[in-house]
C-alpha positions in Angstrom: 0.0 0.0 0.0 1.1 3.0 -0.9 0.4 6.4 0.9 -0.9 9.5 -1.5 1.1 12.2 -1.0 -1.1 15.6 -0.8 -0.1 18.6 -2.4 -0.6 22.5 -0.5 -3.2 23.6 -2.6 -5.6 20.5 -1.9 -4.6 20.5 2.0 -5.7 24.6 1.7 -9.0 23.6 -0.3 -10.2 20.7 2.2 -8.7 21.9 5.6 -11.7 21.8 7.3 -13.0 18.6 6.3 -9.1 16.9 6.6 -9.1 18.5 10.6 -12.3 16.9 10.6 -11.6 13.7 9.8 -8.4 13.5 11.8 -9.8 14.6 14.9 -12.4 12.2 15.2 -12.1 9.1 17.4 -11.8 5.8 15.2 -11.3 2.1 15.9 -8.1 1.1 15.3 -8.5 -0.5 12.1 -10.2 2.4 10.8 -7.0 4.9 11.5 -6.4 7.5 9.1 -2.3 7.1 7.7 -0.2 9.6 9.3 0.1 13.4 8.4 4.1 14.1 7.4 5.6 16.9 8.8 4.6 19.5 6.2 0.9 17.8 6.1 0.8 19.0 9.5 2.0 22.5 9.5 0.0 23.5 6.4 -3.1 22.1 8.1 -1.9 23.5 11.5 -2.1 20.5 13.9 0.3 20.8 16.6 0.2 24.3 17.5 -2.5 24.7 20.1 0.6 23.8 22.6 4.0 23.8 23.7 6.6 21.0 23.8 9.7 19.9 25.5 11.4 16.7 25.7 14.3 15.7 28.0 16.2 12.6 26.0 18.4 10.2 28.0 18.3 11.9 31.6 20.4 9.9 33.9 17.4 9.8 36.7 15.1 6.4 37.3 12.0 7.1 35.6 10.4 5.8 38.7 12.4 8.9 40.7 11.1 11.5 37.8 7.7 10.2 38.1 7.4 11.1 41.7 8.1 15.0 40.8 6.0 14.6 37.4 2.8 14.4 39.5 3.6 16.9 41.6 3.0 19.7 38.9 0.5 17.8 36.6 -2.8 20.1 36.2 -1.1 23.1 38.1 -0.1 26.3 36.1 3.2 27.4 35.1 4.2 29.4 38.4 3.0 27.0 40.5 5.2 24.6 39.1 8.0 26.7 39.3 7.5 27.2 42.9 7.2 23.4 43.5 9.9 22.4 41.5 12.2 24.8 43.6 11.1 23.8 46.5 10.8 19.9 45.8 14.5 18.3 47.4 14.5 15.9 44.1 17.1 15.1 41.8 14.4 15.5 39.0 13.7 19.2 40.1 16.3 21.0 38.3 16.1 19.1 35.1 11.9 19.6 34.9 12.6 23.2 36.2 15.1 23.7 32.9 12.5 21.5 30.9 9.8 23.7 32.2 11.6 27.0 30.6 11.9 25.2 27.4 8.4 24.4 26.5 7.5 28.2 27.6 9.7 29.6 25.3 8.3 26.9 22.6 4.8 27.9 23.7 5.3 31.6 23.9 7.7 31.9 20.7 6.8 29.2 18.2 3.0 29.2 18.8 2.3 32.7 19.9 0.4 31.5 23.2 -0.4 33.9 26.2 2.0 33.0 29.2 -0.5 33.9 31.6 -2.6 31.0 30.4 -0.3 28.4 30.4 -0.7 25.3 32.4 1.2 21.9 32.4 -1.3 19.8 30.7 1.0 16.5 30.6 4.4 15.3 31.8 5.6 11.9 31.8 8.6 10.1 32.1 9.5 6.9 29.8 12.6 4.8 30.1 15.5 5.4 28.4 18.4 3.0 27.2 19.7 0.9 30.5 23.9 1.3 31.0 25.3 -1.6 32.5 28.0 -1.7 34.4 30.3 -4.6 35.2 31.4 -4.8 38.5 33.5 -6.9 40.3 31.3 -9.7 43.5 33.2 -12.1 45.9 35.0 -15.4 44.8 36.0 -13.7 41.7 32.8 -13.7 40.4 30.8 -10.6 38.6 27.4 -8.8 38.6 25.4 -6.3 36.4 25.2 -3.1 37.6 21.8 -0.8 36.2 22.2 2.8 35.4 18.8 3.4 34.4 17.5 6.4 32.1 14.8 8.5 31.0 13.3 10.6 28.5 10.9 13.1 30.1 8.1 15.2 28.3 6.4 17.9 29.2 3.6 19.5 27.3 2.1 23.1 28.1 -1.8 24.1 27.0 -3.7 27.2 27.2 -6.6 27.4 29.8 -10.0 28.7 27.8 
């Protein structure tokens, strides 16, 4: 199967009816193919939010997770003032994350600061390091250095 590529001037004609289609909820055989890149931009999907994503932090996504649902739902100085105040090793890195998907918000998707609030963070695992380290009786274990990636997603309140 082959995917038909759509050219500007037909995503311009049929915009509505394309965000129509795309936004309603199918059954998983019924999925529409995925929008490319410039698909998306000309039809302007994406931009009702700001993004950030932290690849390959060296934090347990398990230790993440416990900051992450700290600032879930709150708005964006709120989290700031948790995050400062939170004695985590996450803080810092979802404080710097934090900054990022403002400036993404504010500057890429001309949102209202005000009105920002963090509607999703989550942390996934990353790739696992393992070290080799040396046992008793000459023998040798695995040692986990477990990573994340962490993302953070910031929405406008209506």
């Amino acid at each position: 199967m082959e995917k038909k590529v759509m050219s500007k001037e037909y995503l311009l004609e049929n915009r509505d009816e394309l965000l129509r289609q795309y936004s309603a909820t199918d059954r998983k055989f019924q999925k529409k193919p995925y929008l490319t890149k410039k698909e998306r931009k000309v039809l302007g999907i994406g931009k009702d939010c700001g993004r950030a994503i932290a690849m390959n932090v060296r934090i347990a996504p398990r230790k993440v997770a416990v900051v992450v649902n700290l600032i879930k739902g709150k708005t964006i100085d709120e989290a700031y003032a948790i995050l400062q105040y939170t004695p985590k090793a996450a803080s810092p890195v979802l404080t710097k994350l934090l900054k990022s998907a403002e400036a993404n918000a504010v500057n890429n998707n001309s949102m209202s600061r005000d009105a920002l609030y963090v509607a999703d963070c989550y942390a996934n695992p990353g790739p696992v390091l393992k070290r080799i380290m040396p046992r008793a009786r000459g023998s040798a274990a695995r040692i986990h250095k477990r990573t994340s990636h962490v993302t953070l997603v910031l929405k406008e309140k209506n």
